[in-house]
BAFI-3210 file (N, C-alpha, C; in Angstrom, 3 decimals, decimal comma, padded with zeros to 6 digits):
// residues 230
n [1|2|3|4|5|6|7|8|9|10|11|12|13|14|15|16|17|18|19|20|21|22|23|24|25|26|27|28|29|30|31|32|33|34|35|36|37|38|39|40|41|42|43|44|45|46|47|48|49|50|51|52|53|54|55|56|57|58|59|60|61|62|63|64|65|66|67|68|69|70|71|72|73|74|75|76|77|78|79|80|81|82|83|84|85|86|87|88|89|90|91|92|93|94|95|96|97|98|99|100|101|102|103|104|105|106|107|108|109|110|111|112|113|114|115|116|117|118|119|120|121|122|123|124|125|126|127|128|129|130|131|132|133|134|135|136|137|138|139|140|141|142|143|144|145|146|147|148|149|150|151|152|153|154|155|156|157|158|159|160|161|162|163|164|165|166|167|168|169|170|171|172|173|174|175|176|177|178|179|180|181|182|183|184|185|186|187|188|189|190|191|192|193|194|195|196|197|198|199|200|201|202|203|204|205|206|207|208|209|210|211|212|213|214|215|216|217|218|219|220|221|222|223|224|225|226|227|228|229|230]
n.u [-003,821|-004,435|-001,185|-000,709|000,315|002,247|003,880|003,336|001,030|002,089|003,896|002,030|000,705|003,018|003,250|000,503|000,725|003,531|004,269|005,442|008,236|010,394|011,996|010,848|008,124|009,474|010,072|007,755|006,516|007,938|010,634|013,483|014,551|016,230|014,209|012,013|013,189|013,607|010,821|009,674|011,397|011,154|007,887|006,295|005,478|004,707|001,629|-000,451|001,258|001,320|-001,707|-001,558|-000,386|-000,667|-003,386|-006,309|-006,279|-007,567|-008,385|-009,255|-008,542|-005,935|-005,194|-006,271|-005,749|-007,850|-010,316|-010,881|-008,033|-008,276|-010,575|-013,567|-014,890|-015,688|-015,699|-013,399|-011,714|-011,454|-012,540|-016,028|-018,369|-019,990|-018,365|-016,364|-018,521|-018,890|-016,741|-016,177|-017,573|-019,348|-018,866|-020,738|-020,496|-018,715|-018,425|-015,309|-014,768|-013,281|-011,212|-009,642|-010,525|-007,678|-007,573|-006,467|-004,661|-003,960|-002,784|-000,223|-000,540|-001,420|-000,216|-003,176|-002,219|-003,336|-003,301|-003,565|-003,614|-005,229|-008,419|-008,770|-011,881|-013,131|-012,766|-013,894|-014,665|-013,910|-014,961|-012,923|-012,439|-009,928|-008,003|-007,880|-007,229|-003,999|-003,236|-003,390|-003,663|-004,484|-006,435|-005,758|-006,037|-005,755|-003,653|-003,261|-001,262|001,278|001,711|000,495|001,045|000,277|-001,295|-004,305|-005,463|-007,995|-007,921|-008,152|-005,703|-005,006|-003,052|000,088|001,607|005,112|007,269|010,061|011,867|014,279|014,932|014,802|013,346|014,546|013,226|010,602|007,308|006,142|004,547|005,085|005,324|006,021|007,549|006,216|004,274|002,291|003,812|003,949|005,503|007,769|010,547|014,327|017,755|020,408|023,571|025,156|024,441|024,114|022,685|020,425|017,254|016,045|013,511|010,955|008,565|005,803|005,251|007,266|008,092|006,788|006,879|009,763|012,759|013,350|015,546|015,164|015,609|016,603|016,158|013,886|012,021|008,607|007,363|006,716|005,347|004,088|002,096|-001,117|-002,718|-005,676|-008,118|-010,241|-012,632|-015,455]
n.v [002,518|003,975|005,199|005,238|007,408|007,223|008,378|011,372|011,179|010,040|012,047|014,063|012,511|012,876|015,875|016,104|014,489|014,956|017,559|017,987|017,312|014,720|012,862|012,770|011,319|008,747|007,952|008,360|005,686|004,004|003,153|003,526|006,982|006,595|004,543|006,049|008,096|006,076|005,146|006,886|007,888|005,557|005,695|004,252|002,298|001,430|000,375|-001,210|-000,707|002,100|002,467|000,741|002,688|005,311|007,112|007,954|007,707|006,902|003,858|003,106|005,289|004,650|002,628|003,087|005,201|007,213|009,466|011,212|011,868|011,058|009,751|010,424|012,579|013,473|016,979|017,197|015,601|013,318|009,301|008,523|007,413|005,542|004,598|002,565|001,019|-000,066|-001,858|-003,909|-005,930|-007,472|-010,487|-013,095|-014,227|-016,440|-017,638|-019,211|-017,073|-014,621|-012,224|-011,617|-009,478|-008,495|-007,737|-004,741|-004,653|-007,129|-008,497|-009,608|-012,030|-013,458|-015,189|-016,889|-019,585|-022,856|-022,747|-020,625|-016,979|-014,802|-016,209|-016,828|-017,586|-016,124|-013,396|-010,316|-010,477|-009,688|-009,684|-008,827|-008,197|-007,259|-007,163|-009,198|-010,785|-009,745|-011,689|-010,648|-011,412|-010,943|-007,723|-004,952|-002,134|001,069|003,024|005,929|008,519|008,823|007,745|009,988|012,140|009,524|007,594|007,545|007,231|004,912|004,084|000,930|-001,462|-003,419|-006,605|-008,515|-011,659|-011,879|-014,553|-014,752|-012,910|-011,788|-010,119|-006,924|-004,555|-001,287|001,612|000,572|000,393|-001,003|-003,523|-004,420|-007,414|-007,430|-007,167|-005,452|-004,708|-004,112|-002,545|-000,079|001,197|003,225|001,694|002,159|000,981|000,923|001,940|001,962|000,219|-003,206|-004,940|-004,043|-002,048|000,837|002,424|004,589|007,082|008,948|011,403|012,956|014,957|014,837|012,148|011,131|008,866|005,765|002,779|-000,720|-003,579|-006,419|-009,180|-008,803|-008,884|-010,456|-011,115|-010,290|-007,999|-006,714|-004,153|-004,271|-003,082|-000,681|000,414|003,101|004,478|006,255]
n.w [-035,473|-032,590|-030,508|-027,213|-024,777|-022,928|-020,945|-021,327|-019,553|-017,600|-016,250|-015,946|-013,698|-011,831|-011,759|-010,276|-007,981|-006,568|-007,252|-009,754|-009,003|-009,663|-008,429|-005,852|-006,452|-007,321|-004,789|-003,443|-004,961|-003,961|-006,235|-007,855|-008,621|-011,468|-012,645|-013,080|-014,660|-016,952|-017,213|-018,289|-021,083|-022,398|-023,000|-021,139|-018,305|-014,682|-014,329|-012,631|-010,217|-009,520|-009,589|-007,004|-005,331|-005,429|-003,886|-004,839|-008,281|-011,453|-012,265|-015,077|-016,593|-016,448|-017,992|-020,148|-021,057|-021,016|-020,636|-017,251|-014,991|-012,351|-009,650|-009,311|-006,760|-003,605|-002,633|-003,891|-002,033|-001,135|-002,663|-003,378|-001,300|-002,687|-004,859|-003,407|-002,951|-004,644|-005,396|-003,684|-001,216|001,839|003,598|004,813|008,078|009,405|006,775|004,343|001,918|000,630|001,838|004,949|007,440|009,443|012,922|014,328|016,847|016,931|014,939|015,144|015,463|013,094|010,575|012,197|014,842|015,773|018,639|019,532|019,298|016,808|015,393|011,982|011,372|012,863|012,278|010,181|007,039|003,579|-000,024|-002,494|-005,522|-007,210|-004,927|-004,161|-006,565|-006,953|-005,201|-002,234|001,183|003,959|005,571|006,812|009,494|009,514|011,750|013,333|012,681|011,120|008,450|007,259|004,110|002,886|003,879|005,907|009,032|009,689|007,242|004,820|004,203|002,009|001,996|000,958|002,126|002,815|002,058|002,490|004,422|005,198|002,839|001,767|-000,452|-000,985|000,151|-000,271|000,901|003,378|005,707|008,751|010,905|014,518|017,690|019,069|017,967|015,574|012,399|009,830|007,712|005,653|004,645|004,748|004,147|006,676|007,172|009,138|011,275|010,342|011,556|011,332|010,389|008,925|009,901|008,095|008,651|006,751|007,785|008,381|009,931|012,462|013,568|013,615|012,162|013,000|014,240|013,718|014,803|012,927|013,421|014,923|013,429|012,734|010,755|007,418|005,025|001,959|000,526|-001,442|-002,373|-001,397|000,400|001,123|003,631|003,424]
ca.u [-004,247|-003,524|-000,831|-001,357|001,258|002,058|005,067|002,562|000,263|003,423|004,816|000,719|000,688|003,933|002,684|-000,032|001,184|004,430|004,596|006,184|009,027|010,567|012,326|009,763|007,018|009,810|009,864|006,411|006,370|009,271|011,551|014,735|014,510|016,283|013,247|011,108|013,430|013,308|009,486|009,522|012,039|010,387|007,039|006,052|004,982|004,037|000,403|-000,297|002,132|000,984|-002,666|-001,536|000,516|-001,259|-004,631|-007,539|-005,581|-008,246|-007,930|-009,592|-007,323|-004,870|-005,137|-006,685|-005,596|-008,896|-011,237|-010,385|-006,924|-008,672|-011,784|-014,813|-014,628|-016,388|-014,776|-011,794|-010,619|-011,642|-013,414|-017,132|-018,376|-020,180|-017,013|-015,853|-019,474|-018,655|-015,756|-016,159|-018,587|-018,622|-019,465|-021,250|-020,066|-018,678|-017,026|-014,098|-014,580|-012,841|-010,261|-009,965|-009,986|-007,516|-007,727|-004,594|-004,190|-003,925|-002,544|000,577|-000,728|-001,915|-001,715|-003,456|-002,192|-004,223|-003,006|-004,314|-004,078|-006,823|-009,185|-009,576|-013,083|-013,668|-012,482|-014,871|-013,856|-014,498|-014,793|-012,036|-011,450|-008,907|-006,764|-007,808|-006,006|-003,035|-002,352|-003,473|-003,658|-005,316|-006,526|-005,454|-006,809|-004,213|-004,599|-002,285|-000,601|002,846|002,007|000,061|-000,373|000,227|-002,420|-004,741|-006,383|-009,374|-008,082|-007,619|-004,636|-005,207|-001,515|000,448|002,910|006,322|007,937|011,407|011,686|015,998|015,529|014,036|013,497|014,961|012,776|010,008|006,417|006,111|004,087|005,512|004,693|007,294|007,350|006,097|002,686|002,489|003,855|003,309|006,853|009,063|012,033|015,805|019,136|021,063|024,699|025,864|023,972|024,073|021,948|018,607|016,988|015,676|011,955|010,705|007,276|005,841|004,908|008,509|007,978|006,055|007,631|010,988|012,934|014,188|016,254|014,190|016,705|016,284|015,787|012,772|010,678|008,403|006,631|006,860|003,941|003,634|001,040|-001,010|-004,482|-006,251|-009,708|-010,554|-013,849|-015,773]
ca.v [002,655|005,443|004,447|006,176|008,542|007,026|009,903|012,603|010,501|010,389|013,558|014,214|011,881|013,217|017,024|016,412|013,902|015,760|018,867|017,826|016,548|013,206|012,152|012,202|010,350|008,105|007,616|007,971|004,532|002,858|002,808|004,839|007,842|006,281|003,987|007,051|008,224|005,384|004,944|008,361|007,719|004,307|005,455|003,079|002,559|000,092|000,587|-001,475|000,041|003,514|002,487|000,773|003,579|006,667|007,319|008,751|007,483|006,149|002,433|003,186|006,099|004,280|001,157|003,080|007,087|008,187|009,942|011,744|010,985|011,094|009,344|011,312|012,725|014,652|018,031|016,777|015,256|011,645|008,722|008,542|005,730|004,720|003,655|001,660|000,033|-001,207|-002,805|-004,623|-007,035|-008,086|-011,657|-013,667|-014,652|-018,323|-017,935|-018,780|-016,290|-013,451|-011,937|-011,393|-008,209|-008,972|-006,645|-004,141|-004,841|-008,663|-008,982|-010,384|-013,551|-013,917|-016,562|-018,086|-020,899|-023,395|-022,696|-018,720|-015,565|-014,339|-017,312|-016,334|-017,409|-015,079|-012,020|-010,406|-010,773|-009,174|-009,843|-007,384|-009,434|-006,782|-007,209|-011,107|-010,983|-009,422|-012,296|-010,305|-012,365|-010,117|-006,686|-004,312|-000,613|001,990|003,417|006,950|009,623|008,466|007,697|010,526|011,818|008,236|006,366|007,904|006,734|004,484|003,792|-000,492|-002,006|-005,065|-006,836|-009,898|-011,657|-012,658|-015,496|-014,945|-011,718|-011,703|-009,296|-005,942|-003,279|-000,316|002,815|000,230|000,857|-002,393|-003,729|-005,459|-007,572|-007,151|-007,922|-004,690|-004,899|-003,835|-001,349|000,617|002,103|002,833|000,430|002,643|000,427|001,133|001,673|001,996|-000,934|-003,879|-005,976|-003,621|-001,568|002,336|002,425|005,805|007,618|010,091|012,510|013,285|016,210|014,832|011,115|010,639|007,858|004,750|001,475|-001,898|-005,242|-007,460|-010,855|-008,767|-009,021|-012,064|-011,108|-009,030|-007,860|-005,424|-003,333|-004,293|-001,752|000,443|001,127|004,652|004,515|007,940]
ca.w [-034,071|-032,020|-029,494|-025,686|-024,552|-021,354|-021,150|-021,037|-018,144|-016,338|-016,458|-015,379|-012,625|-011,173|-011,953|-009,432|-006,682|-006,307|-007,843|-011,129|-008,447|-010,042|-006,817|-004,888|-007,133|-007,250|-003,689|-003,317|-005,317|-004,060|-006,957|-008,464|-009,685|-012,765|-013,085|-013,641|-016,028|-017,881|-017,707|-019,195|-022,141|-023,429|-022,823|-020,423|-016,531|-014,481|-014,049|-011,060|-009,337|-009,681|-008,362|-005,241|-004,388|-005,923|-003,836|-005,885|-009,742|-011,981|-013,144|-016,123|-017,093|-016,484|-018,793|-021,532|-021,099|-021,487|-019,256|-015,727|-013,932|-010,779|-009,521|-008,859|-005,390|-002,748|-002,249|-004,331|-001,095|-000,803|-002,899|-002,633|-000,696|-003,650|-005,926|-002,363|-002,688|-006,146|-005,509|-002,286|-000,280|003,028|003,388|005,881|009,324|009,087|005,578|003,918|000,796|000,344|002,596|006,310|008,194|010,791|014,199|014,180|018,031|017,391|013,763|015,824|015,598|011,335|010,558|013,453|014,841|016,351|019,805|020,003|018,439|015,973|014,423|010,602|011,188|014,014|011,450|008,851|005,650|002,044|-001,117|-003,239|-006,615|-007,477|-004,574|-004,567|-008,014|-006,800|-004,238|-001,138|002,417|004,796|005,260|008,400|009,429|009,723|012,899|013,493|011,445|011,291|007,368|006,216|002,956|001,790|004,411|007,119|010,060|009,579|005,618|005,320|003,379|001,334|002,306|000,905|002,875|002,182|002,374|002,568|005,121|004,773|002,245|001,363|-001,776|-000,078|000,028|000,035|002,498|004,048|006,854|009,551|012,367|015,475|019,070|019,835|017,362|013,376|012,008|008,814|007,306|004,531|004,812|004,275|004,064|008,046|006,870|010,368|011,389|009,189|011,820|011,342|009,164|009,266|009,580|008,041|008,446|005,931|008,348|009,197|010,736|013,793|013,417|013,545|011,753|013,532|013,748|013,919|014,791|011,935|014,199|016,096|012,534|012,779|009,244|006,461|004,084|001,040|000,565|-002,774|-002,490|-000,204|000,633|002,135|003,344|003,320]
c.u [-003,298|-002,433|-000,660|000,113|001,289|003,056|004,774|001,981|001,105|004,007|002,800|000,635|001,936|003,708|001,670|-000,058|002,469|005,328|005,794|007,491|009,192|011,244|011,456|008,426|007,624|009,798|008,671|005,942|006,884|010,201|012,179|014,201|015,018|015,543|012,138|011,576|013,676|012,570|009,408|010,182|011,639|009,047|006,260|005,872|004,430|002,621|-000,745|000,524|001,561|-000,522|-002,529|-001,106|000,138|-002,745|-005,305|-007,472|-007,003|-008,027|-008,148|-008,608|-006,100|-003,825|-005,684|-006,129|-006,534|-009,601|-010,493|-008,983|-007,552|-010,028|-012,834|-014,624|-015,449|-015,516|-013,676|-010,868|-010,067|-012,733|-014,894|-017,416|-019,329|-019,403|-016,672|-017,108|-019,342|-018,000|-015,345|-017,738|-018,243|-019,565|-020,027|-020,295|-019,868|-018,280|-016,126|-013,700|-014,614|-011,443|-010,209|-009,641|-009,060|-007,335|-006,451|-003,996|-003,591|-003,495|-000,883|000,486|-001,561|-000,383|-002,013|-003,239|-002,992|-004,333|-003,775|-003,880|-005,614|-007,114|-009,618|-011,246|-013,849|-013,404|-013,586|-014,199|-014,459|-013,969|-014,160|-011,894|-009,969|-007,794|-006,789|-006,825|-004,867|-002,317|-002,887|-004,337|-004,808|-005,492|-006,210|-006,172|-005,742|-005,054|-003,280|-002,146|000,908|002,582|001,245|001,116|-000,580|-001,047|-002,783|-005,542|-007,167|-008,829|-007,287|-006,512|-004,633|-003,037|-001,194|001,636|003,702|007,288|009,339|011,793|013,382|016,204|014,351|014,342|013,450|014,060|011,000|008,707|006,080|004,948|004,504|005,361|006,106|006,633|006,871|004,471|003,077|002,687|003,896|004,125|007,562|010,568|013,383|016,793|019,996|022,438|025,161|025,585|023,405|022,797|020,712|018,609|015,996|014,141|011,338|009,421|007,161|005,413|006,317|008,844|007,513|006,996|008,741|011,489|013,802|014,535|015,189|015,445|015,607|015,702|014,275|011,258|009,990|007,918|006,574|005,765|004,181|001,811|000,820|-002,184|-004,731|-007,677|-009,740|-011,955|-014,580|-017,120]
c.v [003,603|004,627|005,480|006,455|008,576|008,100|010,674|012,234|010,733|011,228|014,068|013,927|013,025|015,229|017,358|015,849|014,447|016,942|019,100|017,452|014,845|012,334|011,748|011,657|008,994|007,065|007,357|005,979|003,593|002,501|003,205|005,862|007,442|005,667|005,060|007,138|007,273|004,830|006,010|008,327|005,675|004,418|004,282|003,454|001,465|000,590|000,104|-001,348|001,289|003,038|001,844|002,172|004,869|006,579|008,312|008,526|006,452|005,227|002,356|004,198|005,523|002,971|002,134|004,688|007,634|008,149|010,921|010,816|010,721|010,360|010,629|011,474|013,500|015,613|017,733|016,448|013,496|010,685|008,483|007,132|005,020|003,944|002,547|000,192|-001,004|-002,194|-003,901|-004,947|-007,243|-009,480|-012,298|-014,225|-016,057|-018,156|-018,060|-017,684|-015,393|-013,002|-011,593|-010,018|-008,453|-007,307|-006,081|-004,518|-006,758|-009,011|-009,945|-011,528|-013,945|-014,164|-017,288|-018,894|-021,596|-023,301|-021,159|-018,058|-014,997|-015,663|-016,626|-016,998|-016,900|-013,476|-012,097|-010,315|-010,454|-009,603|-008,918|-008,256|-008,709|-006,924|-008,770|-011,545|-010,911|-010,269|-011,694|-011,742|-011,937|-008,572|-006,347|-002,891|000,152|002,529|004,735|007,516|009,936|008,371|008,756|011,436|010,509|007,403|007,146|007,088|006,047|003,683|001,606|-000,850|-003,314|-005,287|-008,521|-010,158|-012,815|-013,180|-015,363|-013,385|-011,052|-010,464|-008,225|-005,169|-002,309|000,999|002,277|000,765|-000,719|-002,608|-005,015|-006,029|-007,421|-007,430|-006,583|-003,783|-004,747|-002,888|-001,075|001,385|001,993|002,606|000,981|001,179|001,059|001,326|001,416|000,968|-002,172|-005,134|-005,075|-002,760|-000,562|002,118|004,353|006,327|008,335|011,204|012,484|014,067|016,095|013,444|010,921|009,022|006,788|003,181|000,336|-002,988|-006,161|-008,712|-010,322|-008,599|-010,327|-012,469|-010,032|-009,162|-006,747|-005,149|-003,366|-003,425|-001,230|000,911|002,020|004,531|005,974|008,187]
c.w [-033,349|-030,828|-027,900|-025,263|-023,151|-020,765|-020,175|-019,862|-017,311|-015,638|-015,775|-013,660|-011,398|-010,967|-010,334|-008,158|-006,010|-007,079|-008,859|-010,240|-008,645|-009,007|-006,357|-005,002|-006,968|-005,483|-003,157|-003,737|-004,690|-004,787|-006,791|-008,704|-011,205|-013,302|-013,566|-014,742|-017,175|-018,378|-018,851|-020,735|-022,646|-023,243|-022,366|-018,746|-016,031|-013,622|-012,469|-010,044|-008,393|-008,772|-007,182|-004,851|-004,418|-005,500|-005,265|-007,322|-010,341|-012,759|-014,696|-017,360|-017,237|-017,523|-020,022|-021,692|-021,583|-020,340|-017,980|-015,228|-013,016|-010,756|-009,201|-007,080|-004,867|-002,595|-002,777|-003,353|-000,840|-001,786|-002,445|-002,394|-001,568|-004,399|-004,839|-002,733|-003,507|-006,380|-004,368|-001,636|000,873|003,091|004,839|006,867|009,199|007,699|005,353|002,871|001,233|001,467|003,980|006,640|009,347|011,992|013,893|015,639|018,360|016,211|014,091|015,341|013,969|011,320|011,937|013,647|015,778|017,954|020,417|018,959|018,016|015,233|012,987|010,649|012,199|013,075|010,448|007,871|004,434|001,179|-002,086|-004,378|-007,306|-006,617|-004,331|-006,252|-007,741|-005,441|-002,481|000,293|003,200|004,559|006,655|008,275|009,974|011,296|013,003|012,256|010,871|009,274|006,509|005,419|002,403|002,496|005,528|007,838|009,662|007,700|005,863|003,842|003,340|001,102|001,480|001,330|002,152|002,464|003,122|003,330|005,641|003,906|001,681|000,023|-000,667|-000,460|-000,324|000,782|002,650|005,542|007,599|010,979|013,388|017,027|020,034|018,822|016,038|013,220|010,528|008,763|006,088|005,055|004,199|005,051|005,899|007,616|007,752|011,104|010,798|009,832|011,959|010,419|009,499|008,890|009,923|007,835|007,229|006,375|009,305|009,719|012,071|014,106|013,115|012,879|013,145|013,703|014,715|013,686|013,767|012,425|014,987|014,641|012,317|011,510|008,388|005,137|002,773|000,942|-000,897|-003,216|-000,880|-000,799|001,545|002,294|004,089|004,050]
res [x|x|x|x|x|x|x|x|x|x|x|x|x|x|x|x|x|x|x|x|x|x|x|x|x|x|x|x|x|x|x|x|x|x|x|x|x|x|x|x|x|x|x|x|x|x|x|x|x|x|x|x|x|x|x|x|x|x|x|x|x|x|x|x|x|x|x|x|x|x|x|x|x|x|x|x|x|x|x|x|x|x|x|x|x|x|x|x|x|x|x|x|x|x|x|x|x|x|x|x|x|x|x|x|x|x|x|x|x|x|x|x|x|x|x|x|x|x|x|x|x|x|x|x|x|x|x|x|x|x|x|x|x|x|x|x|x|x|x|x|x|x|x|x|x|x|x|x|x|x|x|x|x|x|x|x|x|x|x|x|x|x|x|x|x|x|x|x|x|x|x|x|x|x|x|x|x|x|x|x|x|x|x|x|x|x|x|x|x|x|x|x|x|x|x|x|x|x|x|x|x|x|x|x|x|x|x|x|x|x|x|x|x|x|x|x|x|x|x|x|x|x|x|x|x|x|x|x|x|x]
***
């Protein structure tokens, strides 16, 4: 049996998400750079990784190295809203199945408590079994351009939240609730300030980076999929 040359995929992947640049695939992900290079030298990768974090990467390619890296696209820009159709439901009004959309202006308040906020059975809610596998809580809708190329406007992020909010993976994209709504950032280390933590766009050219007080985070989420809808 032939064995798949995850190497070459890699060295692929990184070819066309950042211009054969291993830093910044790395970053793109959230890891090291030495984690690349050591996907690369044991032929290896972590596969669900790569499709949360890599729009357009085909699941199928990716588990078997055959076929197209990329999904089928319109204009080679965006998924067609057929593949979206395939993989998602929206379920009836009054359900508990599947996942909630919560509002971005009111996600403050997930999980609802009985007193106010958002009612999870006032939110619509879909059926994803892929990011239902992966643990996901809720879903949100990006709203701005503070994170493009990694997430635009209108695109929703299947999120799971985490427990213990003391401690971060540094270089991270995180979503977090705060006393001043949700935000949608990659998470740098503060040296100069040990009581917060550098919240960085990917459109750093228009968005500037800056410091978030640790005590003003009420919740902390990763980001485990993304639906673009076209």
């Amino acid at each position: 049996m032939q064995i798949m040359d995850k190497t070459k995929m890699l060295e692929g992947l990184i070819r066309h998400y950042t211009k054969g640049n291993k830093a910044q695939f790395a970053k793109l992900l959230g890891v090291s750079a030495q984690t690349i290079s050591a996907w690369i030298a044991r032929n290896t990768f972590d596969a669900e990784l790569i499709y949360a974090k890599c729009r357009y990467v085909d699941s199928s390619w990716l588990l078997t190295g055959e076929g197209a890296m990329l999904q089928e696209t319109e204009n080679n820009n965006a998924p067609t809203s057929k593949h979206t159709v395939e993989i998602a439901r929206q379920v009836p009004h009054g359900s508990s199945e599947g996942i909630p959309l919560i509002p971005l202006d009111a996600v403050a308040g997930f999980p609802a408590e009985s007193g106010g906020g958002v009612r999870l059975e006032d939110c619509e809610r879909y059926v994803i079994p892929e990011f239902e596998n992966k643990g996901a809580n809720f879903l949100i809708r990006v709203s701005g351009d503070s994170m493009v190329p990694l997430y635009y406007s209108g695109d929703l992020l299947a999120c799971r939240k985490i427990t213990d909010i003391r401690f971060f993976q540094w270089g991270t994209v995180y979503v977090l609730e705060t006393s001043q709504g949700v935000l949608v950032k990659r998470v740098q280390e503060s040296v100069d300030h040990a009581d917060s933590i550098l919240c960085v766009s990917e459109n750093s050219s228009v968005h500037h980076p800056f410091l978030l007080p640790r005590d003003d985070i009420r919740s902390l989420s990763i980001i485990v999929g993304l639906v673009r809808l076209v």
